[in-house]
N, C-alpha and C positions, 0 to 999 in steps of 0.2 A: 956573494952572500953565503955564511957558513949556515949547514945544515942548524945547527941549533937556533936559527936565528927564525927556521920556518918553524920552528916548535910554537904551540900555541903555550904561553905559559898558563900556572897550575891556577886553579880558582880558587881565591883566599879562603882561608879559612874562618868560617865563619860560625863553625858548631857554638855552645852553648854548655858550656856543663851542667852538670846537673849540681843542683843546693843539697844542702845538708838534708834541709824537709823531705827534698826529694826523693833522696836517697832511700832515707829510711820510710817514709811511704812505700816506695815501690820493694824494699826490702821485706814489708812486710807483706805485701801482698804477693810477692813470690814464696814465701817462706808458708803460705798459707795454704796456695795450691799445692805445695810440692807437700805439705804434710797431710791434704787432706787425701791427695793420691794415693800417698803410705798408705793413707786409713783403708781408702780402698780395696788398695792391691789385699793387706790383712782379711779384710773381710773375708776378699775373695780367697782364701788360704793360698795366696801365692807371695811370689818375692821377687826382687830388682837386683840391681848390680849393686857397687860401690858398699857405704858403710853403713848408707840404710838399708841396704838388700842383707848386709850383716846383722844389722839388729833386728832385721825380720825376723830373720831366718832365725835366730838365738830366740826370740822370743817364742818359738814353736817347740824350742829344747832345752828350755830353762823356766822358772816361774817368775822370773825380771819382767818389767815391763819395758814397749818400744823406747820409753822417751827416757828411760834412763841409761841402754844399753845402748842408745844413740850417741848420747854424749861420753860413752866409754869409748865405744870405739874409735872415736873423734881424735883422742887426747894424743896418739901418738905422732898425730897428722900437721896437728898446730905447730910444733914445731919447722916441719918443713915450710909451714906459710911463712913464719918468721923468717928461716934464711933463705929462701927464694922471694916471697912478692911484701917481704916489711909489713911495721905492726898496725898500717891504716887498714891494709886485708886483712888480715890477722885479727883483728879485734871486730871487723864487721863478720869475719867468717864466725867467730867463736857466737856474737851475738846470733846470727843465723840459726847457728846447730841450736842453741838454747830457745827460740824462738818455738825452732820445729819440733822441739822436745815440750813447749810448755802447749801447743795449739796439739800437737797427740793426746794429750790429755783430755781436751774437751769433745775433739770428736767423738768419742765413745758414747757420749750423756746427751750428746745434744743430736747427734747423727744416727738413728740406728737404722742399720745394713742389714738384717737378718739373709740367709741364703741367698749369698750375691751371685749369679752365673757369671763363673771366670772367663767367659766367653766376651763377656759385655765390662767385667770387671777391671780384667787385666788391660786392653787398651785403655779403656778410660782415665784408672788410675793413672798410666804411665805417661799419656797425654799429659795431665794434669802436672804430672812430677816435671814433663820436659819446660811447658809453659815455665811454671814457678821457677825452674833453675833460669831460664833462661831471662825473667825480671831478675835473678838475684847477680846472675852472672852481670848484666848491664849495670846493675848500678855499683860495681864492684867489690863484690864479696861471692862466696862460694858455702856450699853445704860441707866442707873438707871434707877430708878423706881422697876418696878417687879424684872427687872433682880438684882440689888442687895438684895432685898429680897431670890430669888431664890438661888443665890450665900449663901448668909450668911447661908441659912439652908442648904445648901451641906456639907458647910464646918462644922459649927457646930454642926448641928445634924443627918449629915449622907444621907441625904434625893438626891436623885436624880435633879439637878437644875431643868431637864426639863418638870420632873413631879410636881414638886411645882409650878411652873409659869403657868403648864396647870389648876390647880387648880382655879388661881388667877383670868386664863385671863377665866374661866367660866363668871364669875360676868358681868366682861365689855361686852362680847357678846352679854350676856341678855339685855345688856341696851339700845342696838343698835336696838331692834326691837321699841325704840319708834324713830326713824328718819330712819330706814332702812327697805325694803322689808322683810318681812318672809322667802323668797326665798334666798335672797342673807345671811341674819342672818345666814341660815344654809350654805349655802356653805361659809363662814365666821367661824361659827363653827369647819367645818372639815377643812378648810386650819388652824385654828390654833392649832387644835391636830398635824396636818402635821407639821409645825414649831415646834412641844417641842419634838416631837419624835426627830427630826433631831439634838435637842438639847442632849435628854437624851441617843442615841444610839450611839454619838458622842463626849458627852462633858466628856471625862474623864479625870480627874486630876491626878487622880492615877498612869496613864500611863505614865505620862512625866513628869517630873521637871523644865525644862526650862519653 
């Protein structure tokens, strides 16, 4: 009897994809947490990684608001979804950033934060940002920018999403110490290792097909 023969074979696959409704349900309900974190983190005058941690941050040093400088910084990112993960990503990522751009807008009228301790701020937000990416991540689309970056070297090169995007969003933190407290920079810092952990100890692909 050949070894392969004592193998137990693999258990059919039986996953379920997800529907269209589904999708976009659960698209929006990640798209909702992750902007209401943004809002958050703002409150609390801090910032994240990636290309909302960029339109934070801009938003502290420009008179633009988050949800337009959201979808600027986006623009040069869609491209790369088109020639790495095709236009069915690509066109949920673009709805995503537009989503998270249009629900920035209402937080401000409907939510108000007055003097939020960054203490309690900064987790929460980032909590909430990893949650939301990670409904948006399953049902596949992304917030672009880092995050499809992050995406393409999981898939390609094996790399863990949420330690490549902690990599990334080092850079933009550094940048925040010129329009942001020293004090808040680091507790900025560690809510955003807190976001990619929830990413990398969560986002597995491997485990589900749908």
């Amino acid at each position: 009897m050949s070894g392969s023969e004592n193998v137990p074979p693999w258990p059919e696959d039986t996953t379920i994809p997800h529907s269209p409704a589904e999708d976009v349900f659960g698209v929006l309900i990640g798209t909702f947490l992750a902007s209401l974190g943004l809002y958050v983190l703002q409150q609390s005058e801090a910032v994240t990684g990636g290309t909302a941690g960029l339109a934070l941050l801009l938003t502290f040093a420009t008179p633009l608001n988050f949800s337009a400088l959201f979808l600027l910084v986006n623009l040069p990112f869609f491209a790369l979804a088109v020639w790495k993960k095709g236009w069915t990503f690509t066109l949920k990522t673009v709805a995503a950033v537009a989503i998270v751009s249009g629900y920035a807008l209402l937080h401000g009228p409907m939510l108000s934060l007055p003097e939020l301790n960054p203490l309690y701020g900064v987790p929460a937000g980032n909590i909430l940002i990893g949650m939301g990416l990670l409904a948006i991540f399953r049902h596949g689309a992304s917030l672009g920018g880092f995050n499809i970056v992050a995406l393409v070297a999981q898939e390609r090169l094996g790399l863990r999403a949420g330690y490549v995007q902690m990599t990334l969003d080092v850079a933009v933190i550094a940048l925040a110490l010129t329009v942001v407290s020293p004090l808040n920079v680091l507790y900025s810092a560690l809510g955003a290792v807190l976001l990619n952990l929830v990413l990398a100890l969560n986002h597995r692909p491997e485990r589900y097909r749908a």
